[in-house]
N, C-alpha and C positions, 0 to 999 in steps of 0.2 A: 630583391626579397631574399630573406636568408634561406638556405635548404640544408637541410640533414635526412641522416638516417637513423634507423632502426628496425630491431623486431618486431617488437609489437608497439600500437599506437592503441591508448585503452581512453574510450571518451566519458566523461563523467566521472566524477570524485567523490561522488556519494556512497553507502555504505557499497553497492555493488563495486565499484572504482576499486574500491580500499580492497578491499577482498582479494577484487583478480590482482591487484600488484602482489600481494604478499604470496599469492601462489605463483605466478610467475618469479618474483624474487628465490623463491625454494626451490625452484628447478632453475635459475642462474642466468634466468631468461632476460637478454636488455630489452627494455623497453618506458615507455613516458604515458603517465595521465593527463590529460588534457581535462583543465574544469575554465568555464567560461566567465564559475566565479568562484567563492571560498567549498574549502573541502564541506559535503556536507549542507550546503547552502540553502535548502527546500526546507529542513528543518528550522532554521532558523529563521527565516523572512516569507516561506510562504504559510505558516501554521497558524494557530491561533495560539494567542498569549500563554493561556492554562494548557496548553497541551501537553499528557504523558502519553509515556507508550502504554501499550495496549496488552504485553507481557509486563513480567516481573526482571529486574534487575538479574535476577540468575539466571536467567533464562534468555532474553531480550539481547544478547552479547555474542562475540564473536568467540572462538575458544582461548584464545593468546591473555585475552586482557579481560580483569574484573574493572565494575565501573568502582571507585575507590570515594564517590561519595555518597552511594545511592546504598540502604541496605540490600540485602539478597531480596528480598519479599516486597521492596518495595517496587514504585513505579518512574523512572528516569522524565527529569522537564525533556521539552525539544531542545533546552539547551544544554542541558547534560548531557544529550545524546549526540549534539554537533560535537560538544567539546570531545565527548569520548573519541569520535572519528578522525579528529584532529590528532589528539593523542595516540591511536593507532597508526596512523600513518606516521607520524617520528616515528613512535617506537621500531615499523620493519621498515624506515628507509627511504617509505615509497618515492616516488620520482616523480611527484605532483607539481603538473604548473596551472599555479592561480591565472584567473583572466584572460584565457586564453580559449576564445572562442573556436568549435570547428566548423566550416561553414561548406564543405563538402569534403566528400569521398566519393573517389573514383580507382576503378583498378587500372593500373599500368597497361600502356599498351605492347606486347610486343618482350614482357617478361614478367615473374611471379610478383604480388604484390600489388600495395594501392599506393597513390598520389593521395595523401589530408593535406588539404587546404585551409588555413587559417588568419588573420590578418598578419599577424607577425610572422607567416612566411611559410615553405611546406617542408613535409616531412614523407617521406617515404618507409613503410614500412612492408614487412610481409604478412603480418596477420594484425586486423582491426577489432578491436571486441567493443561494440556499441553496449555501454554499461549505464544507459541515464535513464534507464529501467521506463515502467508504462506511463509514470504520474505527471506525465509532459505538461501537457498542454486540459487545461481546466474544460469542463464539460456543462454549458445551461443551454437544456434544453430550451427552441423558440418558441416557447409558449406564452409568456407575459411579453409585450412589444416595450423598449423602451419607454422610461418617461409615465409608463401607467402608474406608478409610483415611486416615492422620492429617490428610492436605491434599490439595487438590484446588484445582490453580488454573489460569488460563487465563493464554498465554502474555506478556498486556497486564501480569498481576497478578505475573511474577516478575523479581527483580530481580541476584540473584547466587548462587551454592551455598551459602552460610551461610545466605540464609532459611531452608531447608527443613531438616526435622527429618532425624535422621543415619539413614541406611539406603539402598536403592535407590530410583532415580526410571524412572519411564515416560514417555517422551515421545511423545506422541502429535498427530502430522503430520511431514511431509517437507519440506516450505515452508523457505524461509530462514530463517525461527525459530528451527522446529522442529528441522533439524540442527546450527545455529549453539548453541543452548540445549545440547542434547544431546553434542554437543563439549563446551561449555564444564564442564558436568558431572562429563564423563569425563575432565577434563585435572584437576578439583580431587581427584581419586580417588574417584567414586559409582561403584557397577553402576548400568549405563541400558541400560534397552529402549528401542528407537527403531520406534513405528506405523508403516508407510509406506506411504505411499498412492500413485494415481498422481503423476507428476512431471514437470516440464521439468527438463533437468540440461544446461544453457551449459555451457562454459569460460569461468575465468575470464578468459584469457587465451590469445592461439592467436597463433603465428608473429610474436611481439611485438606486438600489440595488444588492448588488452580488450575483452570482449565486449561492449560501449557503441561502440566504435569499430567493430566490426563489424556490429552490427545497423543501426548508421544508415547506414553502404556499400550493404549488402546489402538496404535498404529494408525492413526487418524492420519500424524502427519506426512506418512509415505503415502497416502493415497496420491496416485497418477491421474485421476480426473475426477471433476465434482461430481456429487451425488446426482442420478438422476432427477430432474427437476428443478433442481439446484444451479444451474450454468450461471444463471445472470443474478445471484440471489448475494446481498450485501450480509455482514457479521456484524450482528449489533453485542459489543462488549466494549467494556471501558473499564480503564486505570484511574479515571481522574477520583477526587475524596477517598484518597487510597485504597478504591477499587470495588465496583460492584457488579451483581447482576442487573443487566437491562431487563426493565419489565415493566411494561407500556401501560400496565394499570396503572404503577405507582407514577409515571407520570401524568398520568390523564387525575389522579386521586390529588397532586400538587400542582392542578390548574391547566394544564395544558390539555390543551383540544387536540384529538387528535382527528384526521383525516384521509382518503381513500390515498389513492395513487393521484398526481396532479395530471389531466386529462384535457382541458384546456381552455380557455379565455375568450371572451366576449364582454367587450366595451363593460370592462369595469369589474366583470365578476369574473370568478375562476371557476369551473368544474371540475369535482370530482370524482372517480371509478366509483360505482359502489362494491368495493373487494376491500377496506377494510377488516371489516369480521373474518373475513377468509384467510386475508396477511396475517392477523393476529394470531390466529387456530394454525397458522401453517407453522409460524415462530415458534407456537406452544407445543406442535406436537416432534417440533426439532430438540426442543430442549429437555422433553421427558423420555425423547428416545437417547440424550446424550443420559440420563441421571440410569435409565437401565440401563444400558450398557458398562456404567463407570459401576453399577451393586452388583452385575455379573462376574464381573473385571475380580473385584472385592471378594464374593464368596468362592470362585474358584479357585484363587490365591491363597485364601484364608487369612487375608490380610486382617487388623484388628485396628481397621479407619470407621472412627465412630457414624452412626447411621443418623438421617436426618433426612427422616421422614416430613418433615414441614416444610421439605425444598420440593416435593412433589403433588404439595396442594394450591390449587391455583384460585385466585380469591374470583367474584363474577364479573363478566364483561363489565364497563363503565356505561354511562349512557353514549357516551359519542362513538361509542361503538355498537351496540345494537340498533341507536337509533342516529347514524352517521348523518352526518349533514354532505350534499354533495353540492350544494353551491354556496360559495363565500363573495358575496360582495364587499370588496378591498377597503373602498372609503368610508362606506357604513360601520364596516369592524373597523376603521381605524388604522389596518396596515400600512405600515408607511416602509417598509423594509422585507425583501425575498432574498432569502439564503438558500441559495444551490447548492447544498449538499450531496450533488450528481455525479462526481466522479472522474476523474479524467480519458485521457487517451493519447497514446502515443504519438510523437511527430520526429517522423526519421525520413522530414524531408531533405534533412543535408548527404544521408545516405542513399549514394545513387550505385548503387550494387542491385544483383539479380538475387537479391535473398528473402522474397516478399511475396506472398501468394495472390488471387486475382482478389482480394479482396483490402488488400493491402497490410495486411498480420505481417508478421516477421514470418516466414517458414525455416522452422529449425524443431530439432530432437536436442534434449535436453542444452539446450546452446549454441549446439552447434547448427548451421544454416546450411543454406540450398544450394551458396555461392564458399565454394572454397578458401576457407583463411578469414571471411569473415564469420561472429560468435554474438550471440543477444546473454544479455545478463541481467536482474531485477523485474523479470519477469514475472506474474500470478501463473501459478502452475506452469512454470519453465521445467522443472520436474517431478514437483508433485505440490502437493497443500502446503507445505512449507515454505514453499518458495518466497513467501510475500513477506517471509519475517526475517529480521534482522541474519540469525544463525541460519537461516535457511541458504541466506544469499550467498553466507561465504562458504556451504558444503556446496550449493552448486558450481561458486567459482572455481573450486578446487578442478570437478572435474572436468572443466574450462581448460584450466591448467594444463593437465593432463592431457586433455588432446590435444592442444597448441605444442605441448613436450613431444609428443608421439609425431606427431608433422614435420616439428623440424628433423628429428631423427631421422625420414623418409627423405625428406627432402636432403638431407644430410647424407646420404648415401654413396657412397662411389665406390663402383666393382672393381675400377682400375686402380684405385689408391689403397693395393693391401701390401701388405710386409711380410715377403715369405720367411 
């Protein structure tokens, strides 16, 4: 099997991947991407067909490169945004190999550094940065048993309304997926149930700017940890029909039922929370607390961003929310289809380093980890709220960068090699 060396060995090629090479590149750092498939590749074949992002074109971007076909304002397909990643990486260089599986990591015995393991042979390096971020491995909860109905797939796994077999679908989560999926459903003509769980619910847009533009005013996106309450709370916003606010009336007012938290199953029928009405008032009163802060923002500044007052009136609950239904019999209603819009979770089983706390998290401060030389990257609050977006990933890479530059320096050290 062939072996080589290097610096650094950075795993995943996705936008984290892209990132740390071009700061490693800036500090003249050798080192190799390892992707097991094309740069980029989750956009591409795990998303669904209609999927934008979630920011705007000028915003949604790394600082080097504008996307050159997407206007500023507007919102980039998933494959505008592959392509863009591709085009980043020519343009700095990067040292990307396609197809190239890792299948462990082990540090060296007996001196600095890890052994990468991969079918085409290994590589030795001194510093690992595990960059294939959280969205590993797809998330459905064991609630419906196989086979209870005709499909059953997670929201990674669908791709338009013609996959699924003809009849009602259930969608289950609230997340940008989850209503964007469920929309899109309901516009090709299905009955959809829509789960709903707790939520943040932004504007997409407030007193003529998006809420991208307002969270970085408003210092939102430096926050270090979620809102109280908030820990495990998904962000319902969406780019798709060039962009709107979520807001659960207006899809419950275009057919769509909606319902509690999904809770669980018995021979046929599903239950659910009765939190509802609660989910909904917790979303509404996230997003009237984001509209006052963004008119305090306004009149301290003295800025002259026109007022719109009609973004602060909220029309009355629908009835499937006051008066929620919390049991859904599947073959009666006709479902023939559950979309899991749950989420994923990490799988850093090929990394066998002491960099992982008892509960199996990565243990690290802003990237850096527990186990020296190895570094996490594409992480949700790896250092603050930002972290999950595109520009987020590559200011944290930087400072990746940077303490990989500061190590070797140390480790570069020799008190006997000076020149009087």
């Amino acid at each position: 099997m062939p072996h080589e060396e290097t610096e650094v060995v950075v795993v995943g090629a996705g936008q984290a991947g892209v990132a740390m090479s071009e700061h490693l590149g800036a500090h003249g750092i050798p080192h190799l991407v390892l992707e097991r498939h094309r740069i980029a590749e989750r956009w591409r074949s795990e998303r669904w067909d209609s999927l934008v992002a979630n920011g705007p074109a000028w915003h949604d971007r790394f600082p080097g490169l504008e996307f050159g076909d997407v206007a500023p304002d507007a919102f980039a397909s998933k494959e505008q945004i592959a392509d863009y990643f591709v085009a980043y990486a020519e343009k700095i260089g990067a040292p990307v190999r396609s197809g190239v599986e890792v299948t462990s990591v082990r540090r060296l015995a007996g001196r600095p550094g890890f052994r990468v393991e991969t079918p085409q042979g290994t590589i030795d390096a001194r510093f690992v940065v595990a960059a294939t971020g959280a969205f590993q491995r797809p998330v459905i909860p064991p609630v419906v048993p196989d086979g209870a109905v005709p499909t059953q797939l997670h929201s990674s796994g669908y791709r338009n309304p013609e996959q699924l077999p003809e009849g009602a679908v259930l969608v289950v989560g609230a997340g940008s997926s989850g209503v964007q999926i469920a929309d899109e459903l309901r516009r090709a003509g299905r009955r959809v149930f829509l789960s709903v769980g707790p939520h943040d619910r932004p504007p997409r847009a407030y007193r003529g700017r998006d809420f991208c533009w307002w969270l970085g005013v408003l210092g939102i996106w430096d926050a270090q940890t979620p809102a109280q309450g908030a820990e495990h709370v998904t962000i319902a916003v969406s780019g798709a029909r060039g962009g709107h606010t979520v807001d659960f009336r207006d899809l419950a007012a275009s057919g769509i039922e909606l319902l509690g938290l999904t809770a669980s199953y018995d021979d046929g029928v599903l239950r659910f929370a009765p939190d509802l009405a609660a989910n909904i008032a917790f979303g509404d009163a996230r997003y009237l607390e984001f509209l006052r802060a963004a008119d305090a923002y306004v009149e301290r500044n003295g800025l002259g961003l026109p007022e719109e007052p009609e973004a602060h009136v909220l029309g009355p609950d629908p009835e499937c929310v006051t008066s929620p239904r919390l049991e859904l019999d599947l073959a009666e209603a006709g479902v023939t289809s559950l979309v899991w819009a749950t989420g994923f979770a990490s799988d850093y089983g090929w990394l066998d380093v002491d960099a992982f706390d008892e509960a199996g998290r990565p243990d690290q401060q802003r990237g850096v980890s527990s186990e020296p030389g190895v570094y996490f990257l594409g992480l949700p609050w790896l250092s603050r709220r930002g972290s999950s977006f595109i520009w987020g990933v590559w200011h944290d890479a930087r400072y990746v960068g940077d303490h990989i530059a500061r190590q070797r320096g140390y480790l570069a050290y020799d008190p006997t090699d000076r020149k009087n």
